[in-house]
N, C-alpha and C positions, 0 to 999 in steps of 0.2 A: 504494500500500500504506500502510497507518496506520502511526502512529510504536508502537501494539503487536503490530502486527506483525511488526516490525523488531528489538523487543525478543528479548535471549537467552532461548532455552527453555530453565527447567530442569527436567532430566533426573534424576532421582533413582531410583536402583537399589536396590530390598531384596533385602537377600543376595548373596552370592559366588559361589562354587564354578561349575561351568562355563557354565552358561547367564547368569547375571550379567556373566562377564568376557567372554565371547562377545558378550556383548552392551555393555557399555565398552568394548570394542576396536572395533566397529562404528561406537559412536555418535562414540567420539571421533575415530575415524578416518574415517570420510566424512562428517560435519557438521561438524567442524571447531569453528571459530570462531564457528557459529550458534549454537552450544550451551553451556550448563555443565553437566558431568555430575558427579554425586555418587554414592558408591555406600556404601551403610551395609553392613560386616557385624561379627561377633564372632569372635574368633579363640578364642572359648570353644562355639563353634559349631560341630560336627563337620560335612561334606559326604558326601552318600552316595559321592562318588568310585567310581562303579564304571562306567561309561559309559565302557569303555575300545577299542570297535570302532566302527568308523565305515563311512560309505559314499560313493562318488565323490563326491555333492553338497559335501564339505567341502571340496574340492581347487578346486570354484568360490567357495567361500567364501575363500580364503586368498588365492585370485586378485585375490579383489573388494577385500580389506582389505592387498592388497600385502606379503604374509608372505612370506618367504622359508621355502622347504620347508627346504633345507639343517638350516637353524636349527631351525626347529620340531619337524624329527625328532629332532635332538641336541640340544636342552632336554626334548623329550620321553620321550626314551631309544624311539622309535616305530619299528616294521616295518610290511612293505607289507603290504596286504590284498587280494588277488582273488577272496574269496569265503567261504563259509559251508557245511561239510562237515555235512549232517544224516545222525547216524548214529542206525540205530534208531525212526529215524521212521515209515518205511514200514511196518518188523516190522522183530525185532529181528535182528542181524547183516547189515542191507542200511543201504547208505549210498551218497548220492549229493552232488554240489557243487555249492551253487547259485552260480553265476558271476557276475559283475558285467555280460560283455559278452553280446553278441550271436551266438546260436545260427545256422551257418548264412548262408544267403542267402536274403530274402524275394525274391517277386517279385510283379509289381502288383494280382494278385488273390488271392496265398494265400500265408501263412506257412511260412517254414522246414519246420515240423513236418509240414506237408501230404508235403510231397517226402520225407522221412524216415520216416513210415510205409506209401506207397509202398514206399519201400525196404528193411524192416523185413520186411513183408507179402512180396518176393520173395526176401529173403535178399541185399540188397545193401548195406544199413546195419549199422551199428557201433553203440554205447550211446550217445544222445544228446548228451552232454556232448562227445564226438570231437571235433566240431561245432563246438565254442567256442575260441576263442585262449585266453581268461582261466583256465578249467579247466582244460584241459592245462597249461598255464604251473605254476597250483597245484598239481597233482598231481604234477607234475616239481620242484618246489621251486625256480623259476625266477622270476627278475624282472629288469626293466631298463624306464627309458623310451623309448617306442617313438616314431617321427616321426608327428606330426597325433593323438597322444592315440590310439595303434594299440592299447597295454591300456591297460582301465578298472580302475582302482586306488582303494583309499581305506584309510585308517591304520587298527593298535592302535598304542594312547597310553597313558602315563599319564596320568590326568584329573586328578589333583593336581596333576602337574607342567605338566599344559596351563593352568590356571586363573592360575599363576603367571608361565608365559610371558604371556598377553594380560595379565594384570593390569600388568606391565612395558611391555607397550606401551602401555595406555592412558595409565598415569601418566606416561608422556614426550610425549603430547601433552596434557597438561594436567588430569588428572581428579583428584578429589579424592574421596579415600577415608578414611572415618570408622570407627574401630574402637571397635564398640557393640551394645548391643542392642536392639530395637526396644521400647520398652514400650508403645505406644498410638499411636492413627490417630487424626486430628485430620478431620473431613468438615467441608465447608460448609454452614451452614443453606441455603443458597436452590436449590442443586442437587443435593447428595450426591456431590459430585466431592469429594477425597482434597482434604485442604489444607497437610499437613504430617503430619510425624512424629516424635514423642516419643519420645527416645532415652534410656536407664534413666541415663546420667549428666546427664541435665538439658538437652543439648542440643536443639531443634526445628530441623529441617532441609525447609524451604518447597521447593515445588516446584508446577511447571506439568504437569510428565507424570511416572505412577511406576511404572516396571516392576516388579514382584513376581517375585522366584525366590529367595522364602523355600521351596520344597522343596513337600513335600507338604501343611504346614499352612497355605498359601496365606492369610500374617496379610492381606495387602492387600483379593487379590480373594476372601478366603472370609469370613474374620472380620471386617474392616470393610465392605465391599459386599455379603456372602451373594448369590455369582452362583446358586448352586448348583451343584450336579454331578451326571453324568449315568454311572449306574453299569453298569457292561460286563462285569462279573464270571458274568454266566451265559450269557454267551459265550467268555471268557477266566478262566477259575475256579482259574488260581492266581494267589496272593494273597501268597506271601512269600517270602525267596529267602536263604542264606545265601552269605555271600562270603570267602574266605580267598585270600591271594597268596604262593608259593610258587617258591622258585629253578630257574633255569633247569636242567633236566639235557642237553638235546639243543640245536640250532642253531636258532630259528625259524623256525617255516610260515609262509607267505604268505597263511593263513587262519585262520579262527574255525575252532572243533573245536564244535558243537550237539548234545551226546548224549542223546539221549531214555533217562530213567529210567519207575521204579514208577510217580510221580506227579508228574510235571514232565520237565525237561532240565538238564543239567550244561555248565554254559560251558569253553572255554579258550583263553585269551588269551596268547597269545604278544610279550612286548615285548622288548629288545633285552637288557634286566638279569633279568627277574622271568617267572613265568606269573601273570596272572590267573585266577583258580579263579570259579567260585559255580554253585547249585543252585538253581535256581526251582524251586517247588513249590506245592502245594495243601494248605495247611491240614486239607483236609477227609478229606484221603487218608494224610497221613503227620506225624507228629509234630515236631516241632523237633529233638529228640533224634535221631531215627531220619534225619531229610537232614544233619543235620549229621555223623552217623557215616556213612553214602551218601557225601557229598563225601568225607570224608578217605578213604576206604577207594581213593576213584578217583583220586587228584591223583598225580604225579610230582614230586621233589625235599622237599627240608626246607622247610615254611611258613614263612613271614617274617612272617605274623600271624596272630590268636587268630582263628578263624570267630564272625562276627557275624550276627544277623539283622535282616531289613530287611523288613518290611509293605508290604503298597501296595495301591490297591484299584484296577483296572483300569477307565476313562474319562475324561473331559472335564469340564471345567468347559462350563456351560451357554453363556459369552462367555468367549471369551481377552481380550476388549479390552470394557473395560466401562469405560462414563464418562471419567475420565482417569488408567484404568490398563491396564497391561497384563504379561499373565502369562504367564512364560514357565518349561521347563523342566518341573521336578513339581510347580510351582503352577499350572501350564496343564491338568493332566489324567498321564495316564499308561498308556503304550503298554507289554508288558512286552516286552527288551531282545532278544527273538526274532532279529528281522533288522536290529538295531542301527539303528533309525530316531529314537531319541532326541536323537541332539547334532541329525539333520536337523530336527527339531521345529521345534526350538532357535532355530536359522538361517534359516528359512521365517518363524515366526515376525517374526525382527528383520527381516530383509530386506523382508520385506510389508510391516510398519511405517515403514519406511523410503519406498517408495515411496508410502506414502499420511499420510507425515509433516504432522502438524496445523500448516504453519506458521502461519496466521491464524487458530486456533483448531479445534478439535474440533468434526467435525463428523458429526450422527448416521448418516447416509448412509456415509460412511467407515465406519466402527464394523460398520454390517449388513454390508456389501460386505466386511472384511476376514474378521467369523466367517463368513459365508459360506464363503470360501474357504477362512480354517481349519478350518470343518468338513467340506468337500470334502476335503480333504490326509489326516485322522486318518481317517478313516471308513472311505478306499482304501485304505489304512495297515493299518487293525482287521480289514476282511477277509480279508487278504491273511495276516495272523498265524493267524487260526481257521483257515483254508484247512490249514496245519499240521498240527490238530490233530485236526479232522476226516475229512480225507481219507487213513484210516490203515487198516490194515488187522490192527494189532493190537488185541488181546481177554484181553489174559494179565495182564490186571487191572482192577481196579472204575475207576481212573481214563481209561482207554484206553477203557472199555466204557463210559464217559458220552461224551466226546469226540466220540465214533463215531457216537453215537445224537443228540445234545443238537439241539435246535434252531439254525439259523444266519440271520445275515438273508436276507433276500428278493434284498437286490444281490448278496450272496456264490454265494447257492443258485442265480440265473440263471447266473453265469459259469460255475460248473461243471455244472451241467446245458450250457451251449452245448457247450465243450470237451467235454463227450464225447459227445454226438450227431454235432458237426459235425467238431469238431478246431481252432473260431475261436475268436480270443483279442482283444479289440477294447481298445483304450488310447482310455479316456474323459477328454476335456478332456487335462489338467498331469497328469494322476495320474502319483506317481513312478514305479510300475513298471511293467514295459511286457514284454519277452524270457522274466523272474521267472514270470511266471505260468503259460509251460508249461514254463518247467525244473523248479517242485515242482510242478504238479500230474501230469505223468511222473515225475517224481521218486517223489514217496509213493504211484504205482500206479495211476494214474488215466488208463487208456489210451483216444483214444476210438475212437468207433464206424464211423468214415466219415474218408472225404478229401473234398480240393475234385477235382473231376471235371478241371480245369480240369492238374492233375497226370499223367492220362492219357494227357495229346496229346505228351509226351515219348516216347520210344523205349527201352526196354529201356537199351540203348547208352549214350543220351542220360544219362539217371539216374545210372546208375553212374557215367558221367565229371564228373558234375556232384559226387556224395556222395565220391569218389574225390579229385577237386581239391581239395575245403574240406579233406577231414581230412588228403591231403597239405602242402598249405601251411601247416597252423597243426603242423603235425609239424617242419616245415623253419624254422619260424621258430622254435618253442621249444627246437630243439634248439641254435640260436645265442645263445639267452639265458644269462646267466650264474648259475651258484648266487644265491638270494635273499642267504644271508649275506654273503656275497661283495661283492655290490654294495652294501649294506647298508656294508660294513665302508668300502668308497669313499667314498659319496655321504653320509652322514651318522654320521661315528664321533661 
């Protein structure tokens, strides 16, 4: 290896707030001493801070970075999460739980669901969700950890108070943190690789590699690189979202509350001190005025702050990793907060970076192969959010009645066309979700047309005792689980 290659990478971070410290807790914690990291931000700088639901993936993320949950849930003031109640989605007053785990019992030629509309079809199934540990768990208001990871969990957090817990970690292994604002990108004539950056008090801060999660203005990879962006808004066509955090009046759920309004949906986020509140919406359907009086009119407790509003234009940047940057967070693109895959971005993100770490220098083959993938991750991701929004069977307004009708891609429009001719649901490559895709598309009414024949060759008998065991045992095990608060009140005061 060359003696520059031996040299320390430096790492240089634009911006804070989560995806930055997610990502200083990363670098300083598994590169160590190969690295110097820097991370510029402005504490005149506000953070959208509202990425307050998460999904199992972070609980391998904390794994990977040796965090202690204990800790991280009592810096975070954080409750568990097993899932995501869509109420009003399907039409209004039906609501169903989309779960974290595993619906059921597959077997080697046909999923779960196969054996459940059999059963459905003679009168021996119950509502799909029965079916699941993680939903009944939620619905019971139940939590505990189970032996071998038996439920799939993932947190609400405060995202303020998470950016402050990793910022503590990274600076005890060593990072150095500049409080400034960026005024200017410095490029190199002979390559257009980043070469520094010009900080408004005079300071220049050199670097070999530079993460961007300056937010949605994307100073690195938009204004200095112009990657471009790739816009998803007339497939995902709300655009802005107000948020307000409001005191706790009841003990917290073990899940996200997703309520489908006029023209968008209403969040609620349960943390251990506070509710997180906010309303995504459509610009085009309903006025600032009119969602911000929609939220208050819905929330529970006294607000703990003024409702803000926050833009955002739903897609990707053309490269997440372009030259020698990389953009993470709402400089990378932007998913909107539907099934809480943002902080996952995040993390896929550094992680991928990580394993194809430039130590001998950057190399363009890297670079394809990484957007690649990350364009594989969002794309699975993007479908999966429209599948929502589309597959609805309301009509009791101009936003519901585009939704319904709009065009969708071509990979979206196959999976649901397979699911309901056949009732198969095939998980392509890594793509995150996998069980997800027939608990909302049963979910918002999407029933299909056929089973696998392969279902048949059971017995009357057979079926029943089979539909009869799942939903006994996951009955038997929740009812030994302890109130969520409860343990809560245990495992992480």
């Amino acid at each position: 290896m060359s003696n520059s290659a031996k040299q320390k990478k430096r790492i240089v971070i634009a911006g804070g707030g989560t995806a930055g410290w997610m990502a200083a807790a990363a670098f300083t914690r598994l590169l160590g001493k190969e690295v110097d990291v820097t991370l510029v931000e402005s504490s005149d700088i506000g953070t959208v801070g509202v990425g307050e639901a998460t999904i199992p993936t972070l609980v391998f993320f904390h794994k990977l970075l040796k965090i202690n949950e204990q800790e991280f849930m009592a810096a975070t003031n954080a409750t568990f999460k097993l899932g995501i109640n869509f109420e009003n989605w399907k039409d209004r007053d039906h609501a169903y739980l989309h779960a974290f785990g595993v619906t059921g019992k597959d077997c080697w030629a046909a999923g779960f669901q196969h054996f459940w509309l059999r059963g459905l079809k003679e009168g021996l199934a119950t509502d799909f969700g029965d079916y699941c540990l993680e939903r009944q768990a939620a619905h019971g208001n139940k939590f505990a950890h189970l032996p071998k990871n038996g439920l799939n969990y993932a947190f609400h957090m405060d995202a303020t108070k998470y950016a402050l817990f990793l910022r503590n970690l990274a600076e005890k292994e060593g990072l150095t943190r500049v409080d400034a604002k960026i005024a200017d990108v410095t490029l190199r004539e002979d390559n257009g690789f980043i070469q520094n950056l010009l900080l408004d008090n005079g300071e220049v801060i050199e670097g070999d590699i530079f993460i961007d999660c300056t937010g949605f203005r994307g100073l690195l990879i938009e204004k200095a690189l112009h990657t471009g962006y790739e816009d998803w808004s007339h497939w995902l066509p709300c655009d802005s979202a107000v948020a307000v955090q409001t005191e706790s009046v009841s003990t917290p759920i073990p899940y996200t509350r997703s309520i489908a309004r006029e023209a968008g949906w209403q969040w609620r986020i349960p943390l251990q001190h506070r509710v997180g509140n906010g309303l995504v919406f459509c610009s085009n359907y309903v006025s600032d005025d009119d969602a911000i009086s929609s939220l208050m009119s819905n929330i529970e407790g006294t607000p703990l702050t003024k409702p803000r509003i926050i833009r955002f234009k739903t897609g990707r940047r053309r490269k997440q990793w372009n030259k020698n940057c990389l953009a993470l967070g709402l400089a990378s693109g932007f998913l909107e907060p539907l099934e809480s895959t943002s902080i996952h971005l995040i993390q896929q993100g550094i992680v991928r970076f990580l394993r194809m770490f430039p130590v001998a220098g950057i190399v363009e083959e890297d670079i394809t192969e990484f957007n690649r993938q990350a364009d594989f991750d969002i794309e699975h991701i993007r479908d999966f959010i429209i599948l929502h929004y589309h597959v609805t069977q309301r009509t009791d307004t101009p936003f519901w009645r585009h939704c319904r009708h709009m065009d969708i891609p071509e990979s979206l429009s196959h999976r649901i066309e397979l699911f309901k001719k056949t009732a198969r649901v095939f998980r392509e490559g890594s793509e995150l979700f996998d069980d997800s895709w027939q608990q909302v598309m049963i979910g918002q009414g999407l029933m299909p047309e056929s089973y696998h024949p392969i279902v048949d060759t059971m017995s009357r008998q057979e079926l029943e005792a089979l539909l009869n065991g799942i939903r006994h045992g996951i009955t038997k095990t929740v009812e030994k689980l302890p109130p969520h608060q409860d343990y809560i009140a245990r495992y992480c005061s």
